[in-house]
ROMAR-503045 format. One record per residue (C-alpha): residue in one letter; chain; x, y, z; residue number from 1. Coordinates in Angstrom, 2 decimals. Layout:
N
<site residuo="A" cadena="A" x="X" y="Y" z="Z" num="NUM"/>
...
***
This chain:
293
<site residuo="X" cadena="A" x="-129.69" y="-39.07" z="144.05" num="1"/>
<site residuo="X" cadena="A" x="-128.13" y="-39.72" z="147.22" num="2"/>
<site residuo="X" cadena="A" x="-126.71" y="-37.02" z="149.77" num="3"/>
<site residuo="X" cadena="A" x="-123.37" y="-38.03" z="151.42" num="4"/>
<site residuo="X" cadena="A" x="-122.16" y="-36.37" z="154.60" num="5"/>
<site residuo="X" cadena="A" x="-118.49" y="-37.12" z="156.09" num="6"/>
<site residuo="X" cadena="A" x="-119.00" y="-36.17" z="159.83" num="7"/>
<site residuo="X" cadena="A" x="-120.80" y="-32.63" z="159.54" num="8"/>
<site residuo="X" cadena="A" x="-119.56" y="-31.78" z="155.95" num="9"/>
<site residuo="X" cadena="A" x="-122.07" y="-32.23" z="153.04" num="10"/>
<site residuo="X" cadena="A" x="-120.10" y="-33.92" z="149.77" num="11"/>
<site residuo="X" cadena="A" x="-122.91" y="-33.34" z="147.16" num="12"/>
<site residuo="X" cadena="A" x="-125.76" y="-35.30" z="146.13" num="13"/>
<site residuo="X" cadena="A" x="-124.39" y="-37.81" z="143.57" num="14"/>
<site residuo="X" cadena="A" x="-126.48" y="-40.68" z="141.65" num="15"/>
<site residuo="X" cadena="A" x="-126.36" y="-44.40" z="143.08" num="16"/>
<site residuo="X" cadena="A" x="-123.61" y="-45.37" z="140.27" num="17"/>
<site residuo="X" cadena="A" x="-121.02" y="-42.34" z="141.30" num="18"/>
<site residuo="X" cadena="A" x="-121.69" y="-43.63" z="144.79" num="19"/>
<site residuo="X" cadena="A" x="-121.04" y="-47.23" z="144.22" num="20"/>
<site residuo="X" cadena="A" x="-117.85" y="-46.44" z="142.01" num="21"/>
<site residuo="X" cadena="A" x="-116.32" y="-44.30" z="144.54" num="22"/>
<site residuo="X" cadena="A" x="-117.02" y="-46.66" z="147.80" num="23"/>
<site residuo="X" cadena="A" x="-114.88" y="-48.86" z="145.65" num="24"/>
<site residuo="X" cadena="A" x="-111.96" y="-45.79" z="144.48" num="25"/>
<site residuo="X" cadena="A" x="-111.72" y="-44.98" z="148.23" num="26"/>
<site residuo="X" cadena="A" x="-113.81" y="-41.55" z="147.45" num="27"/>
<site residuo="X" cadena="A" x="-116.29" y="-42.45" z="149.80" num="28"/>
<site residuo="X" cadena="A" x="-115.76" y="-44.66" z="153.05" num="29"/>
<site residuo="X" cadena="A" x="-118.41" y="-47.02" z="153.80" num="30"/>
<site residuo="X" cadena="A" x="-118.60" y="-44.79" z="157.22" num="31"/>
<site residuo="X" cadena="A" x="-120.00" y="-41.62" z="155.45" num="32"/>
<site residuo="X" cadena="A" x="-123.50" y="-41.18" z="155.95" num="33"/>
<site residuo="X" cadena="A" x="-126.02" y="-40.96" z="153.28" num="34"/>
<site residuo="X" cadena="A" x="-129.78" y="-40.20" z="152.75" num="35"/>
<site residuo="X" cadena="A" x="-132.35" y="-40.19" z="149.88" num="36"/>
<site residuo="X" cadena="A" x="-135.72" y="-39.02" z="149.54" num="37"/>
<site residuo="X" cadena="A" x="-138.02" y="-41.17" z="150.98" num="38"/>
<site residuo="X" cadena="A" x="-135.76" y="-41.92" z="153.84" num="39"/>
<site residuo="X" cadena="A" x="-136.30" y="-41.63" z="157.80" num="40"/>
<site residuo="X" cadena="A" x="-132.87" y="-40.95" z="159.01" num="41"/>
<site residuo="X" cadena="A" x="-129.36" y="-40.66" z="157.66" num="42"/>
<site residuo="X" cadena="A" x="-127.53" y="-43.87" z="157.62" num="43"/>
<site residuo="X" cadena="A" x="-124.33" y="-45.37" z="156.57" num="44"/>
<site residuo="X" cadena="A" x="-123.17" y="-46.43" z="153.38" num="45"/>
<site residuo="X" cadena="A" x="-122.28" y="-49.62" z="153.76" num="46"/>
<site residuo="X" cadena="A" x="-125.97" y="-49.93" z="155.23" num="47"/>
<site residuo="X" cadena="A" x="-127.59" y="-49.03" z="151.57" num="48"/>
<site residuo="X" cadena="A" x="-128.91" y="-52.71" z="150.54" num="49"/>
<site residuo="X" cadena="A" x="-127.43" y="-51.10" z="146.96" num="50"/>
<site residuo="X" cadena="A" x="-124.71" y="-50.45" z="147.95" num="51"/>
<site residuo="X" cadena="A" x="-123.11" y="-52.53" z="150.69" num="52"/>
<site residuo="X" cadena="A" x="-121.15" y="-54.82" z="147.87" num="53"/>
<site residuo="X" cadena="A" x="-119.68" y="-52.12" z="147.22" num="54"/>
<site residuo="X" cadena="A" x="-118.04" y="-51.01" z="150.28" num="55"/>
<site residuo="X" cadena="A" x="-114.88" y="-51.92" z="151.33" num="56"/>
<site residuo="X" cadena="A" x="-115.77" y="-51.69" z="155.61" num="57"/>
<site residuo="X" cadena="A" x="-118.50" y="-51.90" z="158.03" num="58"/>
<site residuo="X" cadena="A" x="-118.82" y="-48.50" z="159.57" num="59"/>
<site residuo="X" cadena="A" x="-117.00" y="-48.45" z="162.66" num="60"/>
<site residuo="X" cadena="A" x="-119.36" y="-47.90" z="166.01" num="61"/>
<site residuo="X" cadena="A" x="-120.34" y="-44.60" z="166.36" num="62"/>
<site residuo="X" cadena="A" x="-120.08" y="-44.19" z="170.30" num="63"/>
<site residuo="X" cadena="A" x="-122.99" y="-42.07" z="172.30" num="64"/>
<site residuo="X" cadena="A" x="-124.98" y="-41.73" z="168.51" num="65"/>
<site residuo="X" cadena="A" x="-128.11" y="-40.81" z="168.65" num="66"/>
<site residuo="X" cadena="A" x="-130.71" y="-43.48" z="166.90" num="67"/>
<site residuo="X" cadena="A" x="-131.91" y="-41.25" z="164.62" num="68"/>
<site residuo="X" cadena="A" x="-130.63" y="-38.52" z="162.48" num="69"/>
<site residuo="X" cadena="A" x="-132.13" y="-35.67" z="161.16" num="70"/>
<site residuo="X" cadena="A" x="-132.53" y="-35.63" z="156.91" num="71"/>
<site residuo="X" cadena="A" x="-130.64" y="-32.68" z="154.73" num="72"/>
<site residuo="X" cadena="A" x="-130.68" y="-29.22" z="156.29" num="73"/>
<site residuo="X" cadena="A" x="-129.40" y="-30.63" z="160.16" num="74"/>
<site residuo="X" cadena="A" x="-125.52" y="-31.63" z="160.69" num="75"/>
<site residuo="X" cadena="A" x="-125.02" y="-35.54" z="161.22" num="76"/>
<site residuo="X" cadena="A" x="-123.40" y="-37.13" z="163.61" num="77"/>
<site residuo="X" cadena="A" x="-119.63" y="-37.39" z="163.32" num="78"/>
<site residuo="X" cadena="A" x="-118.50" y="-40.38" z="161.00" num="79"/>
<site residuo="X" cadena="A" x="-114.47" y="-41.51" z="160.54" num="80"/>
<site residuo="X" cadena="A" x="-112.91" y="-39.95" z="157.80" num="81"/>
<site residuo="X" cadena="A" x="-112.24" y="-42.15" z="154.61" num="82"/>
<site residuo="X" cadena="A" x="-108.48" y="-43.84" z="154.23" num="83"/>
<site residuo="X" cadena="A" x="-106.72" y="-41.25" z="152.03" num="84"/>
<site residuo="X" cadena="A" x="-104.88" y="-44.67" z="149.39" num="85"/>
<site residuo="X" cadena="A" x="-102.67" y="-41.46" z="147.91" num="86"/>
<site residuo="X" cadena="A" x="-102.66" y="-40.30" z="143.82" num="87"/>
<site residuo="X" cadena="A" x="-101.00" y="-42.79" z="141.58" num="88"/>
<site residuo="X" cadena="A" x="-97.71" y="-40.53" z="142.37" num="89"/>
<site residuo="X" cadena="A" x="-97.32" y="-41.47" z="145.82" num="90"/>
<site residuo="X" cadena="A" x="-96.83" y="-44.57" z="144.36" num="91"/>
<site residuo="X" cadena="A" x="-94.78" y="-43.88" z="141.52" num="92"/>
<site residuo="X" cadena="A" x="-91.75" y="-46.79" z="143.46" num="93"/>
<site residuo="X" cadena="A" x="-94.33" y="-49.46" z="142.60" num="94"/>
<site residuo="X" cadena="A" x="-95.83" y="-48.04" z="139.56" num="95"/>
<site residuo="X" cadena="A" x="-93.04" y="-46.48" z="137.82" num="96"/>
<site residuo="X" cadena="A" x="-91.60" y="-43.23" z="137.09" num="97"/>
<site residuo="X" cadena="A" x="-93.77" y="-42.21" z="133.74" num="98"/>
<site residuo="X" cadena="A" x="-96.21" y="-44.48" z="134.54" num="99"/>
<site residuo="X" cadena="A" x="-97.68" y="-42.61" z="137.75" num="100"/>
<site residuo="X" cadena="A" x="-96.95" y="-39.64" z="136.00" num="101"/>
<site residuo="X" cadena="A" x="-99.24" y="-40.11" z="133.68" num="102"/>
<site residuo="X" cadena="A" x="-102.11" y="-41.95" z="135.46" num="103"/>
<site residuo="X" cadena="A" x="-101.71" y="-39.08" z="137.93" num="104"/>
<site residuo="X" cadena="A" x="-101.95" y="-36.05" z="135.54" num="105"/>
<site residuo="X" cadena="A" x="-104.78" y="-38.61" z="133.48" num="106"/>
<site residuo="X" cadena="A" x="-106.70" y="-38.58" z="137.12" num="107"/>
<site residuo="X" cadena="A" x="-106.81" y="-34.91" z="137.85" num="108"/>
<site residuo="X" cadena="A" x="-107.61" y="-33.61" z="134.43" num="109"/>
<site residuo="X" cadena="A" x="-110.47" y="-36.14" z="134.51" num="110"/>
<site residuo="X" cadena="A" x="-111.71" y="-36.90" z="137.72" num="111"/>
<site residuo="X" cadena="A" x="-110.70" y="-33.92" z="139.50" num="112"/>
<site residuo="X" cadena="A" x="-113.18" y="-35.18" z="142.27" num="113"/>
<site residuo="X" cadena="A" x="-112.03" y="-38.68" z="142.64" num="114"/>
<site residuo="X" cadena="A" x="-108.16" y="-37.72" z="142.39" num="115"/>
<site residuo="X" cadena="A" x="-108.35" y="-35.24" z="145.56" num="116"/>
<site residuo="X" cadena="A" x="-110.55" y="-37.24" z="147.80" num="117"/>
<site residuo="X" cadena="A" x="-107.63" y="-40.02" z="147.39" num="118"/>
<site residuo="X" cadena="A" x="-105.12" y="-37.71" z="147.60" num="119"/>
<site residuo="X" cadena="A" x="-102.93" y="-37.97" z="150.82" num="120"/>
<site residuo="X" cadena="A" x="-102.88" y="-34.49" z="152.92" num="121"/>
<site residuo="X" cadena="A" x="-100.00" y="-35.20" z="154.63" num="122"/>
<site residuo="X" cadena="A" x="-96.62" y="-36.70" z="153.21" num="123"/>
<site residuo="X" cadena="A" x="-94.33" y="-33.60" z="153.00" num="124"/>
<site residuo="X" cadena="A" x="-93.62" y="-31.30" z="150.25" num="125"/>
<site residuo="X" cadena="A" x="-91.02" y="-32.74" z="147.96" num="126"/>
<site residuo="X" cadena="A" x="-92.75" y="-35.31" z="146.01" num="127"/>
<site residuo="X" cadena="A" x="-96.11" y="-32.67" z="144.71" num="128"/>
<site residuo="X" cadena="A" x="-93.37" y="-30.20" z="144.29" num="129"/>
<site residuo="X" cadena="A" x="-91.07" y="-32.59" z="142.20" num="130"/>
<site residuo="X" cadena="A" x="-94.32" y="-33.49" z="139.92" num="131"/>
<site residuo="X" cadena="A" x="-95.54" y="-29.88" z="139.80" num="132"/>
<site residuo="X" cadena="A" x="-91.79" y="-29.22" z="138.32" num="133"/>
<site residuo="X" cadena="A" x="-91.79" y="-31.87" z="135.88" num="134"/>
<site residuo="X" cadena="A" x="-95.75" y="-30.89" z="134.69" num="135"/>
<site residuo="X" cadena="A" x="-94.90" y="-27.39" z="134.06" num="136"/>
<site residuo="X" cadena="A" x="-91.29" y="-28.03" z="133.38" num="137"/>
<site residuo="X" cadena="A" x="-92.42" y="-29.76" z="130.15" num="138"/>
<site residuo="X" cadena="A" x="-94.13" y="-26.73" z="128.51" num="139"/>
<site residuo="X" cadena="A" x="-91.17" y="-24.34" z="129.44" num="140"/>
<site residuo="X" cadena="A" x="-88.66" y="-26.79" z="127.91" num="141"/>
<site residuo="X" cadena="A" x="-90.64" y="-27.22" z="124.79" num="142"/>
<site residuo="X" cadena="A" x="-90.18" y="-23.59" z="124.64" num="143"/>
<site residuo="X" cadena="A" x="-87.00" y="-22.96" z="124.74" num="144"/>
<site residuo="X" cadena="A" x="-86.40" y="-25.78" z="121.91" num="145"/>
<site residuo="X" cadena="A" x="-88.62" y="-23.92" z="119.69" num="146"/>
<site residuo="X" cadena="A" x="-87.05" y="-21.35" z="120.66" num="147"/>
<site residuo="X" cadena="A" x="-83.53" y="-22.40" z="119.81" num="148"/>
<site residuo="X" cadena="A" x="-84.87" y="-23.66" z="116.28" num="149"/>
<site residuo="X" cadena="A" x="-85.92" y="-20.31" z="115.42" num="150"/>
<site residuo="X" cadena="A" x="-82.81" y="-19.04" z="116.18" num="151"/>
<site residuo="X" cadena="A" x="-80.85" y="-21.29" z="114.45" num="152"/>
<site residuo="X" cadena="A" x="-82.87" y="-20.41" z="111.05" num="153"/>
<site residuo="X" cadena="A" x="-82.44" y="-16.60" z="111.68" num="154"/>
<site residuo="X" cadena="A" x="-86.37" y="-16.12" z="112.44" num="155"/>
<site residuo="X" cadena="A" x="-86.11" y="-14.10" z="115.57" num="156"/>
<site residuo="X" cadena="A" x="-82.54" y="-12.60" z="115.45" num="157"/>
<site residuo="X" cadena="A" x="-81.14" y="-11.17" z="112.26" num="158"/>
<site residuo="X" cadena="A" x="-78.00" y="-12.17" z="110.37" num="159"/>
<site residuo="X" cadena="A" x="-76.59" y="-8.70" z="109.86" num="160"/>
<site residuo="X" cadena="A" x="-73.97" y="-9.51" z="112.59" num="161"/>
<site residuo="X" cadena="A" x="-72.78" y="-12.77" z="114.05" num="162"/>
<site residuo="X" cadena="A" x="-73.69" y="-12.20" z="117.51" num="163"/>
<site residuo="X" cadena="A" x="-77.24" y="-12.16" z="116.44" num="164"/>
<site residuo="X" cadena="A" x="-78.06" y="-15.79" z="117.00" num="165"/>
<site residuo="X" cadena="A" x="-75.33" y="-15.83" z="120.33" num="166"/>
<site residuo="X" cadena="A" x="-77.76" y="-12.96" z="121.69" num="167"/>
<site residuo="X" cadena="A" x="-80.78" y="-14.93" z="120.92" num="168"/>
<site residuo="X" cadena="A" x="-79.90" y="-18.00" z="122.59" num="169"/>
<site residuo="X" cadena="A" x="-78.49" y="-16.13" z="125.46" num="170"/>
<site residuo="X" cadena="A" x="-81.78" y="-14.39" z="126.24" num="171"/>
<site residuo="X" cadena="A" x="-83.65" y="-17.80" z="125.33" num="172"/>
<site residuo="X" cadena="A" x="-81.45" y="-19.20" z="128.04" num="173"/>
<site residuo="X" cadena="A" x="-81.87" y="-16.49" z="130.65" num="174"/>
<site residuo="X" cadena="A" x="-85.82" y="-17.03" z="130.23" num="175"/>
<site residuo="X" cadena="A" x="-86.03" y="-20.59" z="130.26" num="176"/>
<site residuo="X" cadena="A" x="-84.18" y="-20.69" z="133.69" num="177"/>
<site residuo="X" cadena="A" x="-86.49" y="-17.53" z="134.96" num="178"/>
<site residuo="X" cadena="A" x="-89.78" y="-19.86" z="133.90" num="179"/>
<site residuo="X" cadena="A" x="-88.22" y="-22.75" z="135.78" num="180"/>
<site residuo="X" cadena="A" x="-87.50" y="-20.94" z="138.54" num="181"/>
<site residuo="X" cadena="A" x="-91.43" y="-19.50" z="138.29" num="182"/>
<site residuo="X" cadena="A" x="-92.69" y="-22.90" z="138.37" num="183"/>
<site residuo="X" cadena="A" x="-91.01" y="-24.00" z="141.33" num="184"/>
<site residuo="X" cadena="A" x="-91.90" y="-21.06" z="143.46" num="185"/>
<site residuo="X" cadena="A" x="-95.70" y="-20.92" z="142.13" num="186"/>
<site residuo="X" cadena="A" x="-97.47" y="-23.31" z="144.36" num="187"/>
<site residuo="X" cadena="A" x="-95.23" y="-21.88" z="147.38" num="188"/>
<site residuo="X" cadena="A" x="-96.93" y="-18.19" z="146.58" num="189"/>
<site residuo="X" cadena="A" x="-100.12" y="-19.14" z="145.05" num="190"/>
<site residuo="X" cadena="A" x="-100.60" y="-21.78" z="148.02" num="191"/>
<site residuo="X" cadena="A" x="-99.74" y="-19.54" z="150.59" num="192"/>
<site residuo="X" cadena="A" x="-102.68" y="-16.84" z="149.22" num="193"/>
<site residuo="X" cadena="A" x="-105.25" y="-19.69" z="148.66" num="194"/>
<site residuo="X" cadena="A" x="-104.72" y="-20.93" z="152.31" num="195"/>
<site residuo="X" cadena="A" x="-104.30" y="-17.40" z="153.82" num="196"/>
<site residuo="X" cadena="A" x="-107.91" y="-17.04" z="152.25" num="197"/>
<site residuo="X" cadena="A" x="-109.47" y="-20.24" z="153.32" num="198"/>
<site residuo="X" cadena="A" x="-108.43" y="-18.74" z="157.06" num="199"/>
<site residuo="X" cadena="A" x="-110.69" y="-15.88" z="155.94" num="200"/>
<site residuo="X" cadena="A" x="-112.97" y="-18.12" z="155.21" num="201"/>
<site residuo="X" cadena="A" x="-113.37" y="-20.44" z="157.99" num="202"/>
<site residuo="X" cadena="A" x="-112.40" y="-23.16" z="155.78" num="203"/>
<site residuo="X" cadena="A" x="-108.86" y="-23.63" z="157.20" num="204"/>
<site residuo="X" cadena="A" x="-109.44" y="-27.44" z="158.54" num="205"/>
<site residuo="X" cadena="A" x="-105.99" y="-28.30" z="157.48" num="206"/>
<site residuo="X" cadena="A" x="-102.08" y="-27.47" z="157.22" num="207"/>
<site residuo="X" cadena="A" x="-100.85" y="-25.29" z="154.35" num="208"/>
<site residuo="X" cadena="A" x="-99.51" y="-28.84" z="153.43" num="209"/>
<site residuo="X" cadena="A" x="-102.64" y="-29.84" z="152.05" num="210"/>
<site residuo="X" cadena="A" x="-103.33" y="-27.02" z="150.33" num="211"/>
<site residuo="X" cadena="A" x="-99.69" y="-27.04" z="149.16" num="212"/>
<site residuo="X" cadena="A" x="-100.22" y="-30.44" z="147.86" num="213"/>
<site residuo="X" cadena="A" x="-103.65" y="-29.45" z="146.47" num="214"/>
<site residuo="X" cadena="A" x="-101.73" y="-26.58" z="144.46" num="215"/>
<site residuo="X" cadena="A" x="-98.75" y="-28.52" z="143.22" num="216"/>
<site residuo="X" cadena="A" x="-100.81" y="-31.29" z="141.98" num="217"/>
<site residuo="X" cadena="A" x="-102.98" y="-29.17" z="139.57" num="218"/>
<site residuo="X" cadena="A" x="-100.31" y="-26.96" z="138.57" num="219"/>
<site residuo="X" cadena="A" x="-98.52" y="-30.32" z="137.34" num="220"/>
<site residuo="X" cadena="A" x="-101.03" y="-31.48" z="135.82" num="221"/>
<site residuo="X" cadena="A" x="-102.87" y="-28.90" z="133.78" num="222"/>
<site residuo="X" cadena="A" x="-99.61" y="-27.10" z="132.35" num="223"/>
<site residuo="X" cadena="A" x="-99.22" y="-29.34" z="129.94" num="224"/>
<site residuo="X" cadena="A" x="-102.29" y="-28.47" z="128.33" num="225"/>
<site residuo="X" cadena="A" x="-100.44" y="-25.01" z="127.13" num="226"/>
<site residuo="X" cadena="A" x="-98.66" y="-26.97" z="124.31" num="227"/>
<site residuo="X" cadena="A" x="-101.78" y="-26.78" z="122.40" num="228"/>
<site residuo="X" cadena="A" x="-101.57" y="-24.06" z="119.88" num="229"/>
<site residuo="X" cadena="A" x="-103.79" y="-21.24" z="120.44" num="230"/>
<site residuo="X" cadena="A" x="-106.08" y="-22.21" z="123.19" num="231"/>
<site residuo="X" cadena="A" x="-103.47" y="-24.27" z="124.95" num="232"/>
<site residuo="X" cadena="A" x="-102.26" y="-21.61" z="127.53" num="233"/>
<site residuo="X" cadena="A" x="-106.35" y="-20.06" z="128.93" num="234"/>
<site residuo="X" cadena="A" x="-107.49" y="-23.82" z="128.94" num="235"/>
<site residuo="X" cadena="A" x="-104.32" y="-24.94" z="130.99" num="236"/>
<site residuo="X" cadena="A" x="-105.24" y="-21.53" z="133.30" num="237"/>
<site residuo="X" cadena="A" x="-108.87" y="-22.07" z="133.28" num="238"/>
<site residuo="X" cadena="A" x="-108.98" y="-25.79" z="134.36" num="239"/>
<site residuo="X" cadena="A" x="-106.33" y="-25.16" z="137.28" num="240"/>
<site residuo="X" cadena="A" x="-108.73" y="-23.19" z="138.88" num="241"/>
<site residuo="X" cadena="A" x="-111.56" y="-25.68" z="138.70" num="242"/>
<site residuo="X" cadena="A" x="-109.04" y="-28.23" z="139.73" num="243"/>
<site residuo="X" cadena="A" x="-107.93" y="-25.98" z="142.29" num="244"/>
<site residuo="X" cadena="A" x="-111.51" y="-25.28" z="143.52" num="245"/>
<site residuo="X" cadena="A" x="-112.21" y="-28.95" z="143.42" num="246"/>
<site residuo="X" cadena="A" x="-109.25" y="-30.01" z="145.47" num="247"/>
<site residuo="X" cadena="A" x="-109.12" y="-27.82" z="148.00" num="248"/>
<site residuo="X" cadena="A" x="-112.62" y="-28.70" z="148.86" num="249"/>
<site residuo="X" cadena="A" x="-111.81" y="-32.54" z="148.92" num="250"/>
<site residuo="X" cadena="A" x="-107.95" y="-31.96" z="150.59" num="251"/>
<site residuo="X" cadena="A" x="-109.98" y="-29.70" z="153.36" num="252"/>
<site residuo="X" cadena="A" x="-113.68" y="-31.54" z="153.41" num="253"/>
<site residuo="X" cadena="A" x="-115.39" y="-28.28" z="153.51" num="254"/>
<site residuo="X" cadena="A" x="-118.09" y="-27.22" z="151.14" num="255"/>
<site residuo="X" cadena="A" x="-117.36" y="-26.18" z="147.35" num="256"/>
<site residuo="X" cadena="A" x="-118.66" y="-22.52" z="147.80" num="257"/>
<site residuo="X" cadena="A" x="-115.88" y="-21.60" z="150.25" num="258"/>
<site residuo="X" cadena="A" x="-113.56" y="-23.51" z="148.73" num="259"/>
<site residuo="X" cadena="A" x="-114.17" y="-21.42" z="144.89" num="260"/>
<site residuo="X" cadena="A" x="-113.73" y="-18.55" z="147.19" num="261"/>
<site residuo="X" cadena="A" x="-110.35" y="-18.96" z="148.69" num="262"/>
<site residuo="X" cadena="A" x="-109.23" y="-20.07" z="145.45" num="263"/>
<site residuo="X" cadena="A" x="-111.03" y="-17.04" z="143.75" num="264"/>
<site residuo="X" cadena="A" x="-109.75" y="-14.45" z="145.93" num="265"/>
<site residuo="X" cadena="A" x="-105.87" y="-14.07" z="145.77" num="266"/>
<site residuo="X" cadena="A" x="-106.78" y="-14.01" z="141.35" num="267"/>
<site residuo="X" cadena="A" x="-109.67" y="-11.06" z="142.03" num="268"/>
<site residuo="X" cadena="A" x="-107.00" y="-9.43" z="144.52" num="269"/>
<site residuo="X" cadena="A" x="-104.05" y="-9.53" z="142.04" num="270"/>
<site residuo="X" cadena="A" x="-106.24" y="-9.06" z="139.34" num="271"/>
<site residuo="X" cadena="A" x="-107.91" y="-5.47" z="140.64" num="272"/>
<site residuo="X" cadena="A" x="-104.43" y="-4.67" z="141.74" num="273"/>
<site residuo="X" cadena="A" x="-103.58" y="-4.69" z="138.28" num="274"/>
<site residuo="X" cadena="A" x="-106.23" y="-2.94" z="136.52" num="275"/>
<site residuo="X" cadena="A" x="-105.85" y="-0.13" z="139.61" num="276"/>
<site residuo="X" cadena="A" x="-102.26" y="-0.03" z="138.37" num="277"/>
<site residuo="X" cadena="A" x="-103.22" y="0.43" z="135.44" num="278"/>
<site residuo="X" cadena="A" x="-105.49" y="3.15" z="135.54" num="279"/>
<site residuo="X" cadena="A" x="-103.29" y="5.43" z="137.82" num="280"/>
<site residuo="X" cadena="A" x="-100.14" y="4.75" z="135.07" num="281"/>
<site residuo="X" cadena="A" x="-102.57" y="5.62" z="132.65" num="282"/>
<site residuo="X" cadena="A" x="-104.26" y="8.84" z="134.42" num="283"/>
<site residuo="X" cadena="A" x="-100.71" y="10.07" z="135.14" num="284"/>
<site residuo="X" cadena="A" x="-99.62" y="9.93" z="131.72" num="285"/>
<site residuo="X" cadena="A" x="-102.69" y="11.79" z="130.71" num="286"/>
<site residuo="X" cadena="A" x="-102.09" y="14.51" z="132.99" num="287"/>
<site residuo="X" cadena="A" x="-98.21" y="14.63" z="131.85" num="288"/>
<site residuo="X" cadena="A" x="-99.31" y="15.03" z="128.54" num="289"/>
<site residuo="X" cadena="A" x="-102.24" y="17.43" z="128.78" num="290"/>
<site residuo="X" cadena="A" x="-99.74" y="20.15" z="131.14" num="291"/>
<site residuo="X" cadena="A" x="-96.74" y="19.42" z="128.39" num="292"/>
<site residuo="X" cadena="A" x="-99.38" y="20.69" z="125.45" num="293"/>
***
């Protein structure tokens, strides 16, 4: 296993294969230090006899750096950060359209790891929001033509009167564009929460644009997965938060713990909120109907 630092932020311990494959993905930059048992000193990448085919750069000179560096448990010296190339969406001009769509969402569900270490921080918020639209756009959409089938055969609205089906697709309507609406203005909320509690955390190192972009991504991604019948919708919920977890940890290059946290956090908040909500509805109504008797 080999330990791989980025300046004085610990990426994991990964095996010499993982390493190899992502000096070559653009996970890892040949500049990021790394050290394995049996080793003096931390050194870089691209210095690994292993592994210097595999990287794309000789570290740049590290100014003023001391000859030797202490071994796990001790903060590095300060290394570049690795050349974000940008998810196969930020490239969807010379990809195409469906194309990066689908190597994108293929990416994240899959390589969680990889996809946010390439992923660009910076860029501006139209382009994860558009994809986080079409990814959970698809689900809602599917939907609503169910939906209208069932109408149309008289399985949700009865035929007594003729404005049974009318009503049916009306409301069907109304809720499809209320569930769009929801899944553009998600990542805006659930973004805003996540980086309010990285703050908390300390592990703030970048914009709400990263962790925007972070958000969107996963949100367009795993949604999708709610077309599957019966599981579809707690998989699609559960694997956004690993994704989440995942990203925001790459997108910020802070350690996993506080990144599970600040994703964590706003979903415990909301979460007790709820369940305190709950309880106080459902002590009240006790009360009422102990004093009515």
């Amino acid at each position: 296993m080999i330990h791989v630092n980025r300046g004085a932020t610990s990426l994991g311990a990964f095996p010499e294969e993982e390493v190899r494959e992502g000096l070559r993905t653009g996970r890892f930059a040949s500049s990021d230090l790394g050290w394995r048992e049996g080793m003096p000193s931390w050194k870089p990448l691209s210095q690994f006899p292993d592994l210097g085919a595999a990287a794309v750069a000789p570290p740049p000179p590290q100014v003023g750096a001391p000859s030797t560096i202490t071994p796990p448990g001790a903060e590095p010296t300060a290394a570049a950060s690795a050349p974000r190339s940008g998810l196969p969406w930020e490239h969807r001009q010379e990809r195409g359209f469906f194309s990066a769509f689908i190597e994108t969402l293929a990416m994240v569900l899959t390589k969680p790891g990889t996809a946010f270490s390439v992923m660009r921080t910076e860029g501006g918020l139209g382009e994860p929001l558009l994809y986080a639209i079409i990814g959970g756009g698809i689900g809602v959409i599917v939907w609503f033509i169910f939906s209208l089938a069932l109408n149309s055969l008289g399985l949700v609205t009865p035929h007594e009167t003729g404005f049974g089906p009318m009503l049916g697709m009306s409301v069907s309507f109304i809720v499809l564009v209320c569930r769009l609406v929801t899944v553009a203005v998600a990542p805006f909320i659930f973004g805003g929460l996540v980086h309010l509690s990285l703050m908390l955390v300390g592990g703030a190192m970048k914009t709400f644009e990263t962790t925007f972009r972070v958000i969107a991504f996963s949100q367009g991604s795993t949604a999708p997965l709610q077309l599957v019948p019966c599981c579809g919708g707690p998989v699609a919920f559960v694997w956004c938060l690993v994704a989440n977890c995942i990203g925001v940890a790459r997108a910020h290059e802070i350690d996993t713990g506080r990144a599970t946290l600040a994703v964590l956090l706003p979903v415990i908040v909301c979460c007790g909120g709820g369940l305190l909500l709950l309880f106080m509805f459902g002590g009240l109504a006790a009360l009422q109907h102990n004093w009515s008797q």
